[in-house]
PAMI-292602 format. One line per 8 residues: number of its first residue (from 1); their letters; for each residue x, y, z of C-alpha. Coordinates in steps of 0.1 Angstrom, whole numbers, plus 5000, padded with zeros to 4 digits. Each point is the difference from the previous one (the first is absolute). Last residue first. Layout:
<pts>
NUM) a) X:Y:Z ~ ...
</pts>
This chain:
<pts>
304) xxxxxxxx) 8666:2729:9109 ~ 4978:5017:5022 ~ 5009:5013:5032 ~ 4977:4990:5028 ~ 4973:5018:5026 ~ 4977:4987:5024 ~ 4968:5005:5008 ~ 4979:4990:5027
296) xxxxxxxx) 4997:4968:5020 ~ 4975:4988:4977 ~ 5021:5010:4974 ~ 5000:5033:4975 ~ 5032:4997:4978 ~ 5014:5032:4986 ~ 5026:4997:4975 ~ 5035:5021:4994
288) xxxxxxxx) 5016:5001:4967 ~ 4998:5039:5000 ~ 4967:5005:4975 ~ 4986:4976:5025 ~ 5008:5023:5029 ~ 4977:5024:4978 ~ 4974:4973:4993 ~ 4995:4994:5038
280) xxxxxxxx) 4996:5040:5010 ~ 4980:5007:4973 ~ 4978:4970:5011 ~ 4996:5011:5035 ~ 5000:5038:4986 ~ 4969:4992:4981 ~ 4982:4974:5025 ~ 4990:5028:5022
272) xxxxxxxx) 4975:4983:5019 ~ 5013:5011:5029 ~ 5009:4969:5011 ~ 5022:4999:4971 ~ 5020:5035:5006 ~ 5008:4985:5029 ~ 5013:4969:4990 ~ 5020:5018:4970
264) xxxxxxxx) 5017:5024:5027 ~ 5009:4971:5027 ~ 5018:4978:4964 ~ 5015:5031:4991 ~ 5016:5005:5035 ~ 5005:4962:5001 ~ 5022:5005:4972 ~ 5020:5031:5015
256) xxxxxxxx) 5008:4976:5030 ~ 5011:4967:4977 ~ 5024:5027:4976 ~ 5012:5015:5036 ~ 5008:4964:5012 ~ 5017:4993:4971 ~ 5020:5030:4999 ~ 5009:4994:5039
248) xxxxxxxx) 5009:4964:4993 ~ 5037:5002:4995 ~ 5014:4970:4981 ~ 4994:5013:4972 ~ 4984:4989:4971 ~ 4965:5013:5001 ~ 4974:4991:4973 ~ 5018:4972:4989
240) xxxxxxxx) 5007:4988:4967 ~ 4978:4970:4990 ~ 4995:4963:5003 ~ 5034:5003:5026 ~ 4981:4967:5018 ~ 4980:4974:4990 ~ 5018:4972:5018 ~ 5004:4984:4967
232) xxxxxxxx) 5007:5031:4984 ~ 5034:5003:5020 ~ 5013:4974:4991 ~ 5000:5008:4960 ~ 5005:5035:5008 ~ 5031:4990:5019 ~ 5015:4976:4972 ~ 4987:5027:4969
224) xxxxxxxx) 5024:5024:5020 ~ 5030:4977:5004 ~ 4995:4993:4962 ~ 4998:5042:4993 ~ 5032:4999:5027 ~ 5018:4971:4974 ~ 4994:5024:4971 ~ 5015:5031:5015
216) xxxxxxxx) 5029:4979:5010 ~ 5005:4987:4966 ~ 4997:5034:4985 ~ 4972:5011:4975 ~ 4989:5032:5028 ~ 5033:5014:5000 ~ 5000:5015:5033 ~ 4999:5041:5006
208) xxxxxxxx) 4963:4991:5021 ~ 5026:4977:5022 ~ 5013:4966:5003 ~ 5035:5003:5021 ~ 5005:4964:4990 ~ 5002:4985:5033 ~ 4980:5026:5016 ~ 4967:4990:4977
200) xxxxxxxx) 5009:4961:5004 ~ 5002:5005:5040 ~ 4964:5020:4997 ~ 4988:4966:4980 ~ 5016:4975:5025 ~ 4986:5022:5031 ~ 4964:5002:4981 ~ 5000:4957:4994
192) xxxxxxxx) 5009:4997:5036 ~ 4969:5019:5017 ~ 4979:4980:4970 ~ 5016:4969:5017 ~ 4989:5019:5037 ~ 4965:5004:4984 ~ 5000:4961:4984 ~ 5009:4990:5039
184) xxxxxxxx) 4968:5014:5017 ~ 4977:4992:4971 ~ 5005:4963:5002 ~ 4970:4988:4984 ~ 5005:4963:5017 ~ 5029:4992:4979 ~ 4997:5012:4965 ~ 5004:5037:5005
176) xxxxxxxx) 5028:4991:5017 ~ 5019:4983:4972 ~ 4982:5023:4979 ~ 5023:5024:5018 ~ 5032:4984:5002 ~ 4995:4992:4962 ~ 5002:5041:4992 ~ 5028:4998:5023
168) xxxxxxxx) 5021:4979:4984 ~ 4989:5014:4970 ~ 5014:5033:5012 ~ 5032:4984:5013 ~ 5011:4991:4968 ~ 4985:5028:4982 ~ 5029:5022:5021 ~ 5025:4975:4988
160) xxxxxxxx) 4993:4999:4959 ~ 5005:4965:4987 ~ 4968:5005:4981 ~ 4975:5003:5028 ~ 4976:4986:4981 ~ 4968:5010:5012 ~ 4967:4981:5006 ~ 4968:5025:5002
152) xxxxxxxx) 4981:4986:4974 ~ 5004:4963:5021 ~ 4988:5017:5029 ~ 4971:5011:4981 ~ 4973:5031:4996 ~ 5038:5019:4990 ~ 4999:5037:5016 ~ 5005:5026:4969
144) xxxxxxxx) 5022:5031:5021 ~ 4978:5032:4998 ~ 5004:5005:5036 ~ 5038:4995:4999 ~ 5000:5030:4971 ~ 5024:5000:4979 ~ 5025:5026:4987 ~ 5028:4968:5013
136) xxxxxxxx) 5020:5025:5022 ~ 4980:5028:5016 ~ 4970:4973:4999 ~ 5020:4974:5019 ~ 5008:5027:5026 ~ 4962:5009:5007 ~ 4992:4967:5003 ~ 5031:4992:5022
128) xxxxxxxx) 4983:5035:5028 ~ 4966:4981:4999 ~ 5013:4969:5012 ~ 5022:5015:5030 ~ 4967:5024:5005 ~ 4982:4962:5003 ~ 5019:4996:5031 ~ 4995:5031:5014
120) xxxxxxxx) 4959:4996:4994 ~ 5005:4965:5016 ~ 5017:5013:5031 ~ 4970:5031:5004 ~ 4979:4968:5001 ~ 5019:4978:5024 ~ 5000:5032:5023 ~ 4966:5007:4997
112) xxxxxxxx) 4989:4967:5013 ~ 4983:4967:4995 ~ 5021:4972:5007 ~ 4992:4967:4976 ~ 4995:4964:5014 ~ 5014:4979:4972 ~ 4979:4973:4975 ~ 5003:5030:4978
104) xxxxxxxx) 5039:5002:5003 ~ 5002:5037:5008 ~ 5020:5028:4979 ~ 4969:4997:4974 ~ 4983:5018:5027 ~ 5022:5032:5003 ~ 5006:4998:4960 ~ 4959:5000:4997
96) xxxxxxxx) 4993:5027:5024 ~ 5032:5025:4981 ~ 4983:4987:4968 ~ 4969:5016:5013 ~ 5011:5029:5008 ~ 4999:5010:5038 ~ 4979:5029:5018 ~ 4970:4999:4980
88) xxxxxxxx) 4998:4964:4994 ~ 5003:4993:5042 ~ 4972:5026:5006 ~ 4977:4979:4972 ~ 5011:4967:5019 ~ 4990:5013:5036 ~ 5023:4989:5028 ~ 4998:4968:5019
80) xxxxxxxx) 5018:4995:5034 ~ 4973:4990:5019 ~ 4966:5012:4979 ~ 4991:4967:4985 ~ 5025:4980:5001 ~ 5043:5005:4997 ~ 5012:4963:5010 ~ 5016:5000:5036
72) xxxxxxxx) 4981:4967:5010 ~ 5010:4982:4965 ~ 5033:5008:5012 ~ 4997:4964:5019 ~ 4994:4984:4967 ~ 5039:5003:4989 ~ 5006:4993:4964 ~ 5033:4994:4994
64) xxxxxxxx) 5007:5019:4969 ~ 5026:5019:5013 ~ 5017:5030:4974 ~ 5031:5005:4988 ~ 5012:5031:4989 ~ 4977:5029:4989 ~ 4987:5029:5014 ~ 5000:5003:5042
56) xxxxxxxx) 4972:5010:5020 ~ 4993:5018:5029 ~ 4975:5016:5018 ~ 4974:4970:5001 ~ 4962:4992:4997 ~ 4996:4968:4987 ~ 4990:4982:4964 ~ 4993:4961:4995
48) xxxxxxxx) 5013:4971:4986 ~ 4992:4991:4971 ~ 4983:4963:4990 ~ 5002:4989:4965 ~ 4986:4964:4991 ~ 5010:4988:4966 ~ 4986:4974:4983 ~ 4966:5005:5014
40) xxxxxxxx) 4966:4977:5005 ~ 5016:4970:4996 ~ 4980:4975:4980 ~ 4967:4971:5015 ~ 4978:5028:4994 ~ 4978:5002:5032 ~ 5025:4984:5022 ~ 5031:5015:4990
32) xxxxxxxx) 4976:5036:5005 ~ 4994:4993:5034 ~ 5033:4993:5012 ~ 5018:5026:4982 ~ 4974:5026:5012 ~ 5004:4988:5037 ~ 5040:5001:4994 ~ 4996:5037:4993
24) xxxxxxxx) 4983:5005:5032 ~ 5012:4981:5020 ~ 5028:5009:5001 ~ 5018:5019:4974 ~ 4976:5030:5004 ~ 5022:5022:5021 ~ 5027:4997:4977 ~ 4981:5023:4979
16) xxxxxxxx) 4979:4991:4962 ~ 5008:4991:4971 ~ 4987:4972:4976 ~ 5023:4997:4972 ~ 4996:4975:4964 ~ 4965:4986:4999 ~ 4987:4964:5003 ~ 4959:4988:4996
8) xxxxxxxx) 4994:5031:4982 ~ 5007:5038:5006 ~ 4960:5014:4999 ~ 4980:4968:5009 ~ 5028:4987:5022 ~ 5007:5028:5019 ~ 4969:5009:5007 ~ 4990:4964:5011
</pts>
């Protein structure tokens, strides 16, 4: 009835865990084919579900056989489960998103450190071409216009090799974007699509001394606009990183020194001293940084 008087008699998605498959998810199907006479869903997305692990491997291929007996080792309640608000503070969030994008969604994912510190080297690898593609092109990756289209985003490779396997690669990945929402193998095509623009940088010796109007200059600007095309559809490389190393010690000193502001301004705020709790937030403001009190506490992000 919800559904029906908010959404309609059929929507697009209904999500929900693999764990709700049967019955429960055919119940609503059932009941709601009888009260309307229509299909309640088009689509009917079911993820797996998250477990506690050590290890974890980023990108490749990934299962998407759902298996309902790891239902039983599911992180729950308090067995396994960590605090979100912790998490935040000790990972970026595009480092969280890259580990889980990794993962078909219908596939059980492996919680761990290890498969997070693997995501944060991976997206270093990323990190380390933008900065090379700005040396080069005088552009900024993160300032790259993303098409709202497939169709804006169509390239000609124009006989040119490197392009060629680009746009093979750019259809490899809508390909599996298009089947199932398969995250897993669009991150080992984006995995392909860095190697092919790093081999086009060494192939022509591309460098800041580079002649920004030659041919090869132009193709890497095309090979660029390909990955931050992909790339936007996942939502990731939105905006330079706060950290781009592979070495987490700064980070983890930036996250420490932030909950030390964040202790300082809670105490000065059940003191009533609302003053320095404010001058505290409007000064890491004046930074880029924004305070954001949650139910769970507050958190901190960098603003674009």
């Amino acid at each position: 009835a919800m559904s029906h008087a908010i959404l309609g008699e059929t929507f697009d998605i209904h999500g929900g865990g693999l764990d709700l498959m049967f019955p429960h998810h055919e119940n609503e199907r059932a009941q709601s084919g009888c009260c309307h006479g229509a299909p309640m869903v088009k689509y009917w997305m079911h993820n797996g579900l998250m477990r506690a692990g050590d290890k974890g491997k980023v990108g490749g291929k990934s299962d998407r056989e759902a298996d309902t007996d790891e239902v039983v080792g599911k992180i729950s309640r308090s067995r396994g489960a960590g605090g979100l608000s912790d998490l935040i503070r000790r990972q970026t969030g595009e480092r969280i998103r890259f580990f889980l994008l990794r993962t078909h969604y219908r596939s059980t994912i492996v919680y761990g450190e290890d498969g997070l510190d693997e995501a944060g080297t991976s997206l270093a690898a990323f990190y380390r071409f933008f900065e090379r593609f700005a040396e080069v092109t005088g552009q900024s990756f993160y300032e790259l216009p993303a098409p709202e289209t497939r169709d804006q985003g169509a390239i000609d490779p124009r006989g040119d090799e490197a392009l060629h396997e680009c746009v093979a690669l750019r259809d490899r990945f809508l390909a599996a974007m298009d089947d199932d929402f398969n995250t897993a193998l669009a991150i080992s095509t984006l995995f392909d699509l860095l190697r092919a623009a790093n081999r086009h940088l060494d192939k022509h010796d591309l460098t800041a001394a580079s002649t920004t109007e030659s041919p090869a200059v132009e193709t890497l600007r095309v090979i660029g606009g390909i990955l931050r095309d992909l790339t936007a559809v996942l939502g990731l490389f939105r905006k330079p990183p706060l950290d781009q190393t592979t070495d987490r010690s700064d980070a983890e000193l930036t996250s420490r020194l932030m909950q030390v502001l964040i202790d300082l301004r809670k105490e000065a705020r059940d003191k009533k001293d609302f003053a320095t709790g404010d001058r505290i937030r409007d000064r890491l403001a004046e930074i880029g940084v924004a305070l954001l009190d949650k139910k769970e506490g507050t958190l901190w992000e960098r603003k674009s």
